[in-house]
N, C-alpha and C positions, 0 to 999 in steps of 0.2 A: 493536724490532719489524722483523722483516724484509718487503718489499716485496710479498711471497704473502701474508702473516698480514692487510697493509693493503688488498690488492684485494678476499681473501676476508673481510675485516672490511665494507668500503663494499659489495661486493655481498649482503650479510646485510640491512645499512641498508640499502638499498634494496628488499630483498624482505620485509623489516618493514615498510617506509612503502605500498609497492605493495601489501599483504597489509590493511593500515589503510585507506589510501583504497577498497580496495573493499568489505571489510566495511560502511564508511562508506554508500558508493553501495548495500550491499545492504540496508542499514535503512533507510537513506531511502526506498527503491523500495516494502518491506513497508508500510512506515508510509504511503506514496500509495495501496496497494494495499486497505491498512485503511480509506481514508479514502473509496476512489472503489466500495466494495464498501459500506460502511455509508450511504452514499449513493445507491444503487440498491436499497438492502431501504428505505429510506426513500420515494423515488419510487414502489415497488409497493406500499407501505401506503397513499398518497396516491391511487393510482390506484386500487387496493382499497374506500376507500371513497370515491370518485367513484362509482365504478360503483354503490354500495351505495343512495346517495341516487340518484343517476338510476333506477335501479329502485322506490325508496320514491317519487319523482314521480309516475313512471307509470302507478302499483300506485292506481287509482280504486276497488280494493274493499276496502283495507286498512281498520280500525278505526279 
C-alpha cells in the first residue's frame, strides 16, 4: 500500500467516525427535542384543565 492509498484510507476513517459522532449528536438532540415538546403538550393539558376547574368554582349557577 502506497503512502496516498494510506492518508486517503485514515482520511475516509475519519470522515466515517466524524459523519457517526454527528449523526450520533443529531439523534440525541431529536430525541431531547421529543422529550422537551411532549412535555410542553403535557404542561398545557394541565393548565388546560386548571383553568377548567377554576371556572367550574366560580360558576355559582352550575347545576
Amino acid at each position: 500500500m502506497s503512502l496516498a492509498s494510506l492518508t486517503i484510507s485514515k482520511a475516509v476513517d475519519i470522515k466515517y467516525v466524524t459523519v457517526n459522532c454527528q449523526t450520533k449528536k443529531l439523534v440525541d438532540l431529536e430525541k431531547q427535542a421529543r422529550r422537551l415538546n411532549q412535555n410542553l403538550v403535557a404542561s398545557k393539558l394541565q393548565a388546560s384543565v386548571k383553568m377548567s376547574q377554576r371556572v367550574d368554582q366560580r360558576n355559582h349557577h352550575k347545576p
